[in-house]
Gaussian input, Z-matrix of N, CA and C with variables (Angstrom, degrees):
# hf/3-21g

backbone

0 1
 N
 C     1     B1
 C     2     B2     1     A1
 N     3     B3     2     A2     1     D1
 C     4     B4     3     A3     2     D2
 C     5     B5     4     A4     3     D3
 N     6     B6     5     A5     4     D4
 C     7     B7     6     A6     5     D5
 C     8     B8     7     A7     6     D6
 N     9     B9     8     A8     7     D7
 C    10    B10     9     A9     8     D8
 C    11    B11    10    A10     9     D9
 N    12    B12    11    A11    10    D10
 C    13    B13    12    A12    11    D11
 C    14    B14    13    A13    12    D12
 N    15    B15    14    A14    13    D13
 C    16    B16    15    A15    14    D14
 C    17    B17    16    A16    15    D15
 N    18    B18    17    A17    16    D16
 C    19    B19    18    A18    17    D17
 C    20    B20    19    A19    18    D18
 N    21    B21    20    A20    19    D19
 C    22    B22    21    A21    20    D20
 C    23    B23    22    A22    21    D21
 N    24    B24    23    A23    22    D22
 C    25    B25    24    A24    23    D23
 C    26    B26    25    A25    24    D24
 N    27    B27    26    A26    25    D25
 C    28    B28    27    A27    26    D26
 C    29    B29    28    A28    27    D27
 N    30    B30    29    A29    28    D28
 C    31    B31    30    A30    29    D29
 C    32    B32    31    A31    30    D30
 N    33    B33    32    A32    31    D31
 C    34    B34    33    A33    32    D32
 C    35    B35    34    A34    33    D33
 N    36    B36    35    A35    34    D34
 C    37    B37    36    A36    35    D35
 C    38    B38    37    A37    36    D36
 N    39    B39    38    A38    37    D37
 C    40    B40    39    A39    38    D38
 C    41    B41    40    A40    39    D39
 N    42    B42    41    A41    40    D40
 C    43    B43    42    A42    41    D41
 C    44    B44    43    A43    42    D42
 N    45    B45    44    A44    43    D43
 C    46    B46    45    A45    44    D44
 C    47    B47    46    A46    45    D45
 N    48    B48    47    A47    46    D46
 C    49    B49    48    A48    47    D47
 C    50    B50    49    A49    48    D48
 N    51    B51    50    A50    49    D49
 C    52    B52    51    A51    50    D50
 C    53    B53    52    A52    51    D51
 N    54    B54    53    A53    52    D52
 C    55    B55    54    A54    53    D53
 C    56    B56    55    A55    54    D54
 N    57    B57    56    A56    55    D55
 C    58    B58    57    A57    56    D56
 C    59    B59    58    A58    57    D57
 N    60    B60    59    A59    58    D58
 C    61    B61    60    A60    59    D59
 C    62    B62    61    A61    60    D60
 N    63    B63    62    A62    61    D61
 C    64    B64    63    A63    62    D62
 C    65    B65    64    A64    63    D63
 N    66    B66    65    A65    64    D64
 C    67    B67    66    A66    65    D65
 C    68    B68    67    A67    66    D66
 N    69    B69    68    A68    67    D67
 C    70    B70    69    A69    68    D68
 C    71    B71    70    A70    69    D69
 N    72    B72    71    A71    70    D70
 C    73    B73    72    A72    71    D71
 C    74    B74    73    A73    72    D72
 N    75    B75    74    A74    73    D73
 C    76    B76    75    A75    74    D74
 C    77    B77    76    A76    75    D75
 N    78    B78    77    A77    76    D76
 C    79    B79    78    A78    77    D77
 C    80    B80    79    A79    78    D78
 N    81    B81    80    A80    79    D79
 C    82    B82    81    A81    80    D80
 C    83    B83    82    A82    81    D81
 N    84    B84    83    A83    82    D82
 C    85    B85    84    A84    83    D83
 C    86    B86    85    A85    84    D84
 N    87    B87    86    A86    85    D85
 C    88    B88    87    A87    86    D86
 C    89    B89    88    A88    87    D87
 N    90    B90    89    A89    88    D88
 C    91    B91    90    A90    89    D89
 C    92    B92    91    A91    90    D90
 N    93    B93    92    A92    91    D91
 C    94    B94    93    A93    92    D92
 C    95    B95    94    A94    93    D93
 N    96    B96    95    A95    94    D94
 C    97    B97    96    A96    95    D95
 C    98    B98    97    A97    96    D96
 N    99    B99    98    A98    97    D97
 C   100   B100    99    A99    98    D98
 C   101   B101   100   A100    99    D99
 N   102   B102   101   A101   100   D100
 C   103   B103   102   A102   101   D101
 C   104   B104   103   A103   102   D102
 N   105   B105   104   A104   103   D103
 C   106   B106   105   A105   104   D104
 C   107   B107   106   A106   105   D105
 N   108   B108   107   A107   106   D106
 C   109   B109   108   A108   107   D107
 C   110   B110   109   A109   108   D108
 N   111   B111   110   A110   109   D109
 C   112   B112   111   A111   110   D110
 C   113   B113   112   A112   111   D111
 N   114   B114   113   A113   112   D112
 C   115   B115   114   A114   113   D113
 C   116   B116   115   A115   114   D114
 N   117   B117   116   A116   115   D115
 C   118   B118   117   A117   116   D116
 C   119   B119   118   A118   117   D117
 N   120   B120   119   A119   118   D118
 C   121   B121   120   A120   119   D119
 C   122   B122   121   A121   120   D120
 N   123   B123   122   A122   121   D121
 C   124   B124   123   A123   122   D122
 C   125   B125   124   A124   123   D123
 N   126   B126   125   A125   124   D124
 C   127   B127   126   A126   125   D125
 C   128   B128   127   A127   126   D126
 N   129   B129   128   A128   127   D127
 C   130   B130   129   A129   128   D128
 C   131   B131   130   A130   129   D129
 N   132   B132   131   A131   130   D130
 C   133   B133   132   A132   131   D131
 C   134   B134   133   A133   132   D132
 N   135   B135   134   A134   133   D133
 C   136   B136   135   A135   134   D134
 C   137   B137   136   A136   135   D135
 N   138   B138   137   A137   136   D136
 C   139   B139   138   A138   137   D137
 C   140   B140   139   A139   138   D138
 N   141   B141   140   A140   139   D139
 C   142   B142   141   A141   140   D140
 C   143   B143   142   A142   141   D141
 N   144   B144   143   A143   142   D142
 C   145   B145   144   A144   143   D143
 C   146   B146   145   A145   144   D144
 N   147   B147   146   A146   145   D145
 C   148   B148   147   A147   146   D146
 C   149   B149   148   A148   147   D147
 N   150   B150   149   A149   148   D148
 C   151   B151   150   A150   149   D149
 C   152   B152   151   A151   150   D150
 N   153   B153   152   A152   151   D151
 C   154   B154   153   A153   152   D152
 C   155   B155   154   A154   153   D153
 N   156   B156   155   A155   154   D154
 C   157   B157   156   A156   155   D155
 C   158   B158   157   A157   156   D156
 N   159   B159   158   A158   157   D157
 C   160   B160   159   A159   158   D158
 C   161   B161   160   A160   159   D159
 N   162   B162   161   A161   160   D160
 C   163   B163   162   A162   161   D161
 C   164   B164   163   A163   162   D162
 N   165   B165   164   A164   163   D163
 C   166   B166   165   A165   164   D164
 C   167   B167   166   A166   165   D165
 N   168   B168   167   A167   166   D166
 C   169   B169   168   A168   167   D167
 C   170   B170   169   A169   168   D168
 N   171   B171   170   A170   169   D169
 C   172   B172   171   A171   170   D170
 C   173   B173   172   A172   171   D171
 N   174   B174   173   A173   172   D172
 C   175   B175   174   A174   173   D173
 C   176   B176   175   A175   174   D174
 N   177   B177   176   A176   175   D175
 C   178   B178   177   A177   176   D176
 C   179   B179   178   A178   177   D177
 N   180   B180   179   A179   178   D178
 C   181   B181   180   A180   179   D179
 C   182   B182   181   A181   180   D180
 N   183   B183   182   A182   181   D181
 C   184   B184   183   A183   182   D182
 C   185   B185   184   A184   183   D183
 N   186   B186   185   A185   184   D184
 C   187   B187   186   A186   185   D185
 C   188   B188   187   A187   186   D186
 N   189   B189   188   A188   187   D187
 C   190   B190   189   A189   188   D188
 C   191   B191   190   A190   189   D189
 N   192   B192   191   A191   190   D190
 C   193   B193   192   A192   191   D191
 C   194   B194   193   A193   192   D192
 N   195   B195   194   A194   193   D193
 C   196   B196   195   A195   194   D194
 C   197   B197   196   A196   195   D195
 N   198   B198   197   A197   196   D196
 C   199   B199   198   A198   197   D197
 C   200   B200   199   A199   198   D198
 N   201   B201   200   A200   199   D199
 C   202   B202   201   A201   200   D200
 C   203   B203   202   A202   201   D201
 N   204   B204   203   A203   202   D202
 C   205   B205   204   A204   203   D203
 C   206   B206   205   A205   204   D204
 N   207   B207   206   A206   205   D205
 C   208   B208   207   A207   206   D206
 C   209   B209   208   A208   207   D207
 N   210   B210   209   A209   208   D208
 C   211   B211   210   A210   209   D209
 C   212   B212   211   A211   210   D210
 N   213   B213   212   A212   211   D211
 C   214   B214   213   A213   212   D212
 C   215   B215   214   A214   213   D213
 N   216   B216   215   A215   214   D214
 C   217   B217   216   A216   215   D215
 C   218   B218   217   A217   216   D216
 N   219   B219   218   A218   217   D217
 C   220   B220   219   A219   218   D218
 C   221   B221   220   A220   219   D219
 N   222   B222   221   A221   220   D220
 C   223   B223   222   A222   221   D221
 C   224   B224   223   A223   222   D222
 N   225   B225   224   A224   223   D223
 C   226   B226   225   A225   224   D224
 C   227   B227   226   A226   225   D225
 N   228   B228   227   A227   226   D226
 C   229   B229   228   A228   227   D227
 C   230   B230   229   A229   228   D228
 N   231   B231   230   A230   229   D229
 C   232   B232   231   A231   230   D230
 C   233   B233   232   A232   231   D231
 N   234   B234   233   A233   232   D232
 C   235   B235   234   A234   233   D233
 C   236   B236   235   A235   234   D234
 N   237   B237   236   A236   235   D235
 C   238   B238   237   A237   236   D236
 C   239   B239   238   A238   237   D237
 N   240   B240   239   A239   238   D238
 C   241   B241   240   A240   239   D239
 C   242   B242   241   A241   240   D240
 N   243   B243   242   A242   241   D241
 C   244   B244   243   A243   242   D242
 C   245   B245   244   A244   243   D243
 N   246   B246   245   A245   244   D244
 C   247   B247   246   A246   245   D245
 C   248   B248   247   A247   246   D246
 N   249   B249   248   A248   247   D247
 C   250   B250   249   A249   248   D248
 C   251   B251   250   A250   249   D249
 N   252   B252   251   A251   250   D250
 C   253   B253   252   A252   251   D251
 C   254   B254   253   A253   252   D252
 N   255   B255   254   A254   253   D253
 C   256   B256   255   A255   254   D254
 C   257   B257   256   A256   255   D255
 N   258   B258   257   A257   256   D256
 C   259   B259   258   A258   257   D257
 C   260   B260   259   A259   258   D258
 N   261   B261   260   A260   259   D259
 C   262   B262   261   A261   260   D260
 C   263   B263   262   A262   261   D261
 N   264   B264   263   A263   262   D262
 C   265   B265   264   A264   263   D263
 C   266   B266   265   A265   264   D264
 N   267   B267   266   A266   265   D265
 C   268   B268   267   A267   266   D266
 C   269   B269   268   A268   267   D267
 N   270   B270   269   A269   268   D268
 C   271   B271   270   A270   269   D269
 C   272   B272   271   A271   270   D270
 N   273   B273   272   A272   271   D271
 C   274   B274   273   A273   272   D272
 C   275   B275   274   A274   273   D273
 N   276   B276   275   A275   274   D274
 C   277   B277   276   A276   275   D275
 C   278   B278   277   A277   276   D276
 N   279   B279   278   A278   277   D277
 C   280   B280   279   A279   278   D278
 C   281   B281   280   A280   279   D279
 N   282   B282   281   A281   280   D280
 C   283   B283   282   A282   281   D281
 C   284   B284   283   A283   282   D282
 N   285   B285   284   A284   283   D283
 C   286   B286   285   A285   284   D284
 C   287   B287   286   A286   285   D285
 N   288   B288   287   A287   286   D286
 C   289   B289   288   A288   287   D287
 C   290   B290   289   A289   288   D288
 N   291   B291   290   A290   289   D289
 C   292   B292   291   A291   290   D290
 C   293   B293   292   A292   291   D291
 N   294   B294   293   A293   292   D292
 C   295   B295   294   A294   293   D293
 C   296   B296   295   A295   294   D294
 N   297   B297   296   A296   295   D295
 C   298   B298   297   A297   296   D296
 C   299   B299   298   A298   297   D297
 N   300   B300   299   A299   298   D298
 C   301   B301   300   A300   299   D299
 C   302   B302   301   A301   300   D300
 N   303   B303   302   A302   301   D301
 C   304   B304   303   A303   302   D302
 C   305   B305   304   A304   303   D303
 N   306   B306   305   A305   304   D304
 C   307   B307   306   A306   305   D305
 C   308   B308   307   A307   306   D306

   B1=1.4516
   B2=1.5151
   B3=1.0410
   B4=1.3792
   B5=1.7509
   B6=0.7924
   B7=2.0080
   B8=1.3970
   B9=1.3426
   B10=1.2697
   B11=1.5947
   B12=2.1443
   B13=1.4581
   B14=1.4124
   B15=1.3065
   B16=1.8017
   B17=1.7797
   B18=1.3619
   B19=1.6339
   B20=1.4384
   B21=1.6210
   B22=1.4830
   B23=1.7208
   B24=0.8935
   B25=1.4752
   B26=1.7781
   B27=1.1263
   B28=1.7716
   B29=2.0151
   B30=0.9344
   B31=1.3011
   B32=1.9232
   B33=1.3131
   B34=1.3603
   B35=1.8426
   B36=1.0478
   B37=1.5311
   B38=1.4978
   B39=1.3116
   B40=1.6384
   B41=1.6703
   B42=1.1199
   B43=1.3422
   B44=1.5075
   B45=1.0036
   B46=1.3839
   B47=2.0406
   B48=1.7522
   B49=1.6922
   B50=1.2426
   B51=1.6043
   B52=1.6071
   B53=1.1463
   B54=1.5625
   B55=1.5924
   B56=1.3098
   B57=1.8483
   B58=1.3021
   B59=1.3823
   B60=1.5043
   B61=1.7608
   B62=1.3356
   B63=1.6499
   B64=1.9754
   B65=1.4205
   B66=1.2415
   B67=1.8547
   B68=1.2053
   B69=1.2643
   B70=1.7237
   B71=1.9139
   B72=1.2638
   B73=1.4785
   B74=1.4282
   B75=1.4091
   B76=1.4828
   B77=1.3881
   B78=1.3628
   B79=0.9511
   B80=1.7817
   B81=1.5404
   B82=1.3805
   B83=1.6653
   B84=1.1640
   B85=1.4040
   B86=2.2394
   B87=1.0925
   B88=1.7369
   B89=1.5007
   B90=1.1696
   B91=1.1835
   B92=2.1488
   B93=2.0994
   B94=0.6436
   B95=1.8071
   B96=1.5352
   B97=1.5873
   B98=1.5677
   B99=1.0484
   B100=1.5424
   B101=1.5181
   B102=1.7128
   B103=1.5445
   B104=1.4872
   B105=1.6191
   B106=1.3243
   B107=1.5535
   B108=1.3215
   B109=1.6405
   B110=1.8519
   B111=0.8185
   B112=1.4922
   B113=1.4140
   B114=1.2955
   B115=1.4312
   B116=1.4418
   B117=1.6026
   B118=1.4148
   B119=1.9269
   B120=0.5043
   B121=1.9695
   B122=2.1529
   B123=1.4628
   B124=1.5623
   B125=1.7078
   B126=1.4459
   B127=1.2752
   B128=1.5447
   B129=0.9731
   B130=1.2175
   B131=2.0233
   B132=1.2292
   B133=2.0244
   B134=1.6629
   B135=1.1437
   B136=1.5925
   B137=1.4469
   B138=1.4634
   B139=1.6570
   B140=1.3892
   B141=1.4149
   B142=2.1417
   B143=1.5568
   B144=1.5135
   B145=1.4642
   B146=1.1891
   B147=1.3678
   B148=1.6144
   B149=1.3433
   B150=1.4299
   B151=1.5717
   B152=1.9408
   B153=1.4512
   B154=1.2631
   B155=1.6428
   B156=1.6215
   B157=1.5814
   B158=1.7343
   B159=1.1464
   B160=1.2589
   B161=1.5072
   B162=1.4283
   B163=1.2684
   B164=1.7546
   B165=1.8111
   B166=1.1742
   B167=1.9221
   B168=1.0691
   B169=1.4896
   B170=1.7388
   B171=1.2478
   B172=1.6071
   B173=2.0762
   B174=1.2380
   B175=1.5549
   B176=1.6927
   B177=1.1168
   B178=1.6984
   B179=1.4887
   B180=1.3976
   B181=1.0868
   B182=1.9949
   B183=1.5614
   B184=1.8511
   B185=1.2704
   B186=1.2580
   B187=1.4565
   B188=1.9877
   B189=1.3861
   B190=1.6380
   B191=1.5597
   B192=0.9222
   B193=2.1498
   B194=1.6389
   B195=1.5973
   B196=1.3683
   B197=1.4361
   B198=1.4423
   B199=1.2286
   B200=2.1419
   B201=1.4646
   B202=1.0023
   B203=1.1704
   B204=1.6515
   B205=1.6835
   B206=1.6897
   B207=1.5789
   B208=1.6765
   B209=1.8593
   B210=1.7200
   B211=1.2644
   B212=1.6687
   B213=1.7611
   B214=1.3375
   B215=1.2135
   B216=1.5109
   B217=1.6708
   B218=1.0925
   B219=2.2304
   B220=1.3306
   B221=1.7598
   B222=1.1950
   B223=1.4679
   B224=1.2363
   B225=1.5144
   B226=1.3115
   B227=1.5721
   B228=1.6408
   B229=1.1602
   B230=1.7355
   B231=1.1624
   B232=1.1897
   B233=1.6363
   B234=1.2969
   B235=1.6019
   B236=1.2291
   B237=1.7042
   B238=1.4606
   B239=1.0868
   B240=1.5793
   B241=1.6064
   B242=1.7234
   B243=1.5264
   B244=1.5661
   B245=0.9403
   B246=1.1059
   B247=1.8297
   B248=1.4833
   B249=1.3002
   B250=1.6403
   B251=1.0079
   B252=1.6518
   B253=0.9851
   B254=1.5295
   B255=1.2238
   B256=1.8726
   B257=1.8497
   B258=1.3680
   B259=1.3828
   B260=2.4633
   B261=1.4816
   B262=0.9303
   B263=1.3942
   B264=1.4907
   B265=1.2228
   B266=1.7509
   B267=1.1226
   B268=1.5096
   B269=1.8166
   B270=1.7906
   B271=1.5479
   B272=1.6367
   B273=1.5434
   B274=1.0111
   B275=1.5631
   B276=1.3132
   B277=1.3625
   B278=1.6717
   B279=0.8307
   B280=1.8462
   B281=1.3453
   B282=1.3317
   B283=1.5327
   B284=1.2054
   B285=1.7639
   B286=1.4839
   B287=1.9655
   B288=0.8859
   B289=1.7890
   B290=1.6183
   B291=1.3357
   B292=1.8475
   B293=1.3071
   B294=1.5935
   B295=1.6644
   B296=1.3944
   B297=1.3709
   B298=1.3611
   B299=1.7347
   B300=1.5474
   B301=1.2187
   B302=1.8299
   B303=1.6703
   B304=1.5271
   B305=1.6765
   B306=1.4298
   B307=1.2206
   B308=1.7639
   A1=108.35
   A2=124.82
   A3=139.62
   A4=123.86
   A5=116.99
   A6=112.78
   A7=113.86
   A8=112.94
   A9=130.16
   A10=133.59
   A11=84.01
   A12=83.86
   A13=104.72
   A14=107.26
   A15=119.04
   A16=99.86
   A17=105.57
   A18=107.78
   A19=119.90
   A20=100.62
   A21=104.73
   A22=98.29
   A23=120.25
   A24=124.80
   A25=84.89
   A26=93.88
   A27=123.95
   A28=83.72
   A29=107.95
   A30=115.56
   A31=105.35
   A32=109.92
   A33=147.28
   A34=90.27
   A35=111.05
   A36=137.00
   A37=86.95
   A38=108.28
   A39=122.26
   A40=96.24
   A41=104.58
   A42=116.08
   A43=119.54
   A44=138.51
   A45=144.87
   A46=113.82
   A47=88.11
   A48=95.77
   A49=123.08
   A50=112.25
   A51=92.11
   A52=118.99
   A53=113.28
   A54=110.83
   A55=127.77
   A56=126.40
   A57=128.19
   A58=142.35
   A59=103.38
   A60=117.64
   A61=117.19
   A62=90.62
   A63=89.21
   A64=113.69
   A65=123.26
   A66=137.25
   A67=103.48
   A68=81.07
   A69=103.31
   A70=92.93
   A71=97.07
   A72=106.47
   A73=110.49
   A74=123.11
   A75=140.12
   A76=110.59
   A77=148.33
   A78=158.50
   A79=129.80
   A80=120.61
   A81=99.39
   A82=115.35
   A83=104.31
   A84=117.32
   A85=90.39
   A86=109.58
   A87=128.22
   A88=97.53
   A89=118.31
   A90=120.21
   A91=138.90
   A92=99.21
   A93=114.02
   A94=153.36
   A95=85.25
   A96=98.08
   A97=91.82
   A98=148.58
   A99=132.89
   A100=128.46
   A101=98.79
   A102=117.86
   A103=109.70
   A104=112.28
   A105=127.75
   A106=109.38
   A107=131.37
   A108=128.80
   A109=106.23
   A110=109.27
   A111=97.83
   A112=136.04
   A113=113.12
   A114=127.97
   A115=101.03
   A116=129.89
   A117=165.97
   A118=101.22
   A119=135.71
   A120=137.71
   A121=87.26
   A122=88.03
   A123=101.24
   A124=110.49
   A125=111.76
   A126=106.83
   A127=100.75
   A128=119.63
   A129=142.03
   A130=100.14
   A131=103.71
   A132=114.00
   A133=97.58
   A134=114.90
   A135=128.35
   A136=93.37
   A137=127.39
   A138=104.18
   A139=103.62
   A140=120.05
   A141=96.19
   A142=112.92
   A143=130.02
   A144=127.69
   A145=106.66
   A146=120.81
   A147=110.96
   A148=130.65
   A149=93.14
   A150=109.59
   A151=104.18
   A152=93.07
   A153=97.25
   A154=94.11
   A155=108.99
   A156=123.17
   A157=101.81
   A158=126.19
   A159=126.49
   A160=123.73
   A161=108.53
   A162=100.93
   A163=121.11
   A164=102.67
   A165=127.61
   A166=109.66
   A167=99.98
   A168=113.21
   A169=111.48
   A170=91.88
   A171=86.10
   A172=103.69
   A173=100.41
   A174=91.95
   A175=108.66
   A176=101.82
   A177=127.64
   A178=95.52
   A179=116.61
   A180=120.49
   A181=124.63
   A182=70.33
   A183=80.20
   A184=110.23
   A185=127.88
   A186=137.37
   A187=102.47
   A188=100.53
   A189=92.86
   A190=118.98
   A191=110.88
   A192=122.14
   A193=97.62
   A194=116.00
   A195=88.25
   A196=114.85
   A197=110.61
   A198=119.36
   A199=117.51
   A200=102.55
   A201=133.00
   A202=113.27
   A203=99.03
   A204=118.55
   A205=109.34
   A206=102.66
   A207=103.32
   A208=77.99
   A209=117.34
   A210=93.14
   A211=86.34
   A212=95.17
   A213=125.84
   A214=128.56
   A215=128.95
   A216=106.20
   A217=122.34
   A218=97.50
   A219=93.18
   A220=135.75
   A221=123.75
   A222=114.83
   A223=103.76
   A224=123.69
   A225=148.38
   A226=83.83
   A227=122.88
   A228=133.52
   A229=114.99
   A230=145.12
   A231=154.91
   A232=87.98
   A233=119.39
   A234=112.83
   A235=87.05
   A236=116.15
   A237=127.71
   A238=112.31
   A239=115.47
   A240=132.25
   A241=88.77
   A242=114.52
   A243=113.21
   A244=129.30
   A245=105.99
   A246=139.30
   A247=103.30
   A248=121.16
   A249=113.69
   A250=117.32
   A251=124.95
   A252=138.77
   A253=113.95
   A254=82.68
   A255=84.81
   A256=117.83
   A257=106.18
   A258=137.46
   A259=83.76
   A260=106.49
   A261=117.11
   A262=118.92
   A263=111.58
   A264=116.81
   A265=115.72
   A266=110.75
   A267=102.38
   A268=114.79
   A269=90.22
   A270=90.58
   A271=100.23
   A272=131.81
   A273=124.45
   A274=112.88
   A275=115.26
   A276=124.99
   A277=118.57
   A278=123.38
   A279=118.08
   A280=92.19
   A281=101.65
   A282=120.97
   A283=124.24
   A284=91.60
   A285=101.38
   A286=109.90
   A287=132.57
   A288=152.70
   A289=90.71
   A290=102.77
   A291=109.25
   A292=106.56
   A293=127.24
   A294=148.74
   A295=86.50
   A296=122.54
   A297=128.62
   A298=111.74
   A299=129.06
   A300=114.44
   A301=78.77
   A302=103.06
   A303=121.27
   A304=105.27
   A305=128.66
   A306=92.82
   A307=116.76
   D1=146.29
   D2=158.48
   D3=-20.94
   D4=112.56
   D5=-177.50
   D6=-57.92
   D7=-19.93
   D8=167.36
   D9=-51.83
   D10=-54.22
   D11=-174.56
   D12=-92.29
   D13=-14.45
   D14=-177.53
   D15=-52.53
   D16=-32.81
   D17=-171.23
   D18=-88.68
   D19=-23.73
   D20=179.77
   D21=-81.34
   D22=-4.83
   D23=-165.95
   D24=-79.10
   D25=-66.11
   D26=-153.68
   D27=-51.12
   D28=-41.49
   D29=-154.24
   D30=-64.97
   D31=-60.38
   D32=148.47
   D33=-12.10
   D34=-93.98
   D35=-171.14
   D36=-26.61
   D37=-72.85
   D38=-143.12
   D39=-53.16
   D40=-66.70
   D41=171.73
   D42=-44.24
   D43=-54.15
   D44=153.96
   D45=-21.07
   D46=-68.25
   D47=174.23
   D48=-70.86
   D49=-15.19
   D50=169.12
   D51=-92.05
   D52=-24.68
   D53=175.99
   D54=-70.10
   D55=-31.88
   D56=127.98
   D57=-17.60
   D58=-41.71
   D59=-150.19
   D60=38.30
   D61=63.37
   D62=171.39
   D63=-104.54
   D64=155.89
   D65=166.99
   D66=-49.61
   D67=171.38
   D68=-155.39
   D69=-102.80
   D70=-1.33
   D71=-162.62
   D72=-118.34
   D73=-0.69
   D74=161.49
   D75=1.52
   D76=-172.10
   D77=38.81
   D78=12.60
   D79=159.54
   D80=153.22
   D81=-97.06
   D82=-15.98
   D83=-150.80
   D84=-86.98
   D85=-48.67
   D86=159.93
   D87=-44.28
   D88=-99.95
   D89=175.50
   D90=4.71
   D91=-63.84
   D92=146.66
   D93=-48.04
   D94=-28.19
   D95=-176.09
   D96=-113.59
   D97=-8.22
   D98=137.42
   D99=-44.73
   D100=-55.24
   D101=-177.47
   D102=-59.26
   D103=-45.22
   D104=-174.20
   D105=108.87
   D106=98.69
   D107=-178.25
   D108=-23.73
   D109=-49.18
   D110=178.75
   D111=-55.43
   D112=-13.66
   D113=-152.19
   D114=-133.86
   D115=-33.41
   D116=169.52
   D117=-28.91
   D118=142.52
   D119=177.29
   D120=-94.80
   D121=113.79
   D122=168.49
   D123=-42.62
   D124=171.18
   D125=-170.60
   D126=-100.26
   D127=-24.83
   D128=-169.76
   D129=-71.38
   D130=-33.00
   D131=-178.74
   D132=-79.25
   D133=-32.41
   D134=-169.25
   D135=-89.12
   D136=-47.12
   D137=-177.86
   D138=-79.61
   D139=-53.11
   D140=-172.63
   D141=-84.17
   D142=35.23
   D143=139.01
   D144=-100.18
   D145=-44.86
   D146=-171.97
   D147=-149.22
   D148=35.41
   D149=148.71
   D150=91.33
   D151=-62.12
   D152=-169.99
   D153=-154.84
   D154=152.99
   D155=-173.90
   D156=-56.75
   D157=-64.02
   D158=174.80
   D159=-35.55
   D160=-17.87
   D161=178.76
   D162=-114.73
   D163=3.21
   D164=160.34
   D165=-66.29
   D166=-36.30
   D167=-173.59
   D168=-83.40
   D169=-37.43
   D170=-179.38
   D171=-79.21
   D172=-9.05
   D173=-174.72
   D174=-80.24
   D175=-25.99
   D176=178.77
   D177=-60.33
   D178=-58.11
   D179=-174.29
   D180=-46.16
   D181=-54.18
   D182=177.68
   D183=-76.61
   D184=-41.99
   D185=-160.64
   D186=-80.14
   D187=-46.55
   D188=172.48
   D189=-124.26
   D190=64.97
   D191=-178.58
   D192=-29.15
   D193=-41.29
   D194=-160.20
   D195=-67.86
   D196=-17.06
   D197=176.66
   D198=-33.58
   D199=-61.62
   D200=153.84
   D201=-2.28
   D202=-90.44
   D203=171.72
   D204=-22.64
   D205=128.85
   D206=-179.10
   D207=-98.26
   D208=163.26
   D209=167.63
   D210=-81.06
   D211=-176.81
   D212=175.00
   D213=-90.91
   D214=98.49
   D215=178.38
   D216=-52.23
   D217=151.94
   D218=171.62
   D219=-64.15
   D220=139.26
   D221=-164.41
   D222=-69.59
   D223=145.44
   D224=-130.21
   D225=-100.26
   D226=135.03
   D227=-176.85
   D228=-61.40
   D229=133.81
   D230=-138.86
   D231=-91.79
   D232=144.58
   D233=-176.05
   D234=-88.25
   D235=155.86
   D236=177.88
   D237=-81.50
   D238=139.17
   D239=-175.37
   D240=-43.60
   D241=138.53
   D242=130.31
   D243=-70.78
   D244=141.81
   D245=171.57
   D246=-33.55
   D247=105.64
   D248=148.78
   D249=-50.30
   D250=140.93
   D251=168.31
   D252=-108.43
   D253=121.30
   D254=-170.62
   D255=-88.46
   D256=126.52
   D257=-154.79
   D258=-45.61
   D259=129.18
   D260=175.12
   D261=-59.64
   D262=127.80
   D263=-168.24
   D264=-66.55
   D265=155.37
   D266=-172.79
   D267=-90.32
   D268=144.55
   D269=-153.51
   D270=-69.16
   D271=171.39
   D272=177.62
   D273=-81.57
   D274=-22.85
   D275=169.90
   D276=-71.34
   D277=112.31
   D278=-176.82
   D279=-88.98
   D280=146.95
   D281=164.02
   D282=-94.58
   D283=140.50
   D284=-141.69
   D285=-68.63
   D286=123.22
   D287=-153.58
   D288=-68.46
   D289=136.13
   D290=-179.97
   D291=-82.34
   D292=142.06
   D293=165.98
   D294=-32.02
   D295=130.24
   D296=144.84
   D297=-66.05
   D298=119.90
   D299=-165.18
   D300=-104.33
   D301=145.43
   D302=-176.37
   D303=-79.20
   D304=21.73
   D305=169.81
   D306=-108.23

């Protein structure tokens, strides 16, 4: 096929998956009924540019990485230090000390 249409293909796609936010790991048949059949790249544009769907996806891959990129959640807030507890002050009364028994 033409490098042309191979690109307008490629082009189509790219745009499609980012405005979706679909995987890189789709289906065609998923894919389609996300996009909406109307709007969807025929199967028939996907077999004589690139043979087969899997290899529409891997071109995405190379051709747009950011695609790739999942974003990142935000990292989960750090639990707050506990409270030291400060060692109990000593009573003014001492307690009274046990009989040493002599055996």
């Amino acid at each position: 096929m033409a490098v042309r249409q191979k690109q307008k293909v490629l082009d189509i796609a790219y745009a499609q998956f980012k405005k979706h936010g679909l995987a890189l790991d789709i289906d065609y048949k998923e894919y389609a009924r996300v996009v909406g059949s109307q709007d969807a790249l025929h199967a028939i544009s996907v077999k004589r540019s690139f043979k087969a769907w899997k290899y529409l996806l891997h071109a995405l891959k190379v051709k747009h990485p950011d695609l790739g990129k999942k974003p990142e959640p935000a990292p989960a807030p750090k639990p707050a230090p506990k409270a030291k507890v400060a060692p109990a002050a000593p009573s003014s009364e001492a307690a009274p000390a046990e009989e040493k028994s002599e055996d």
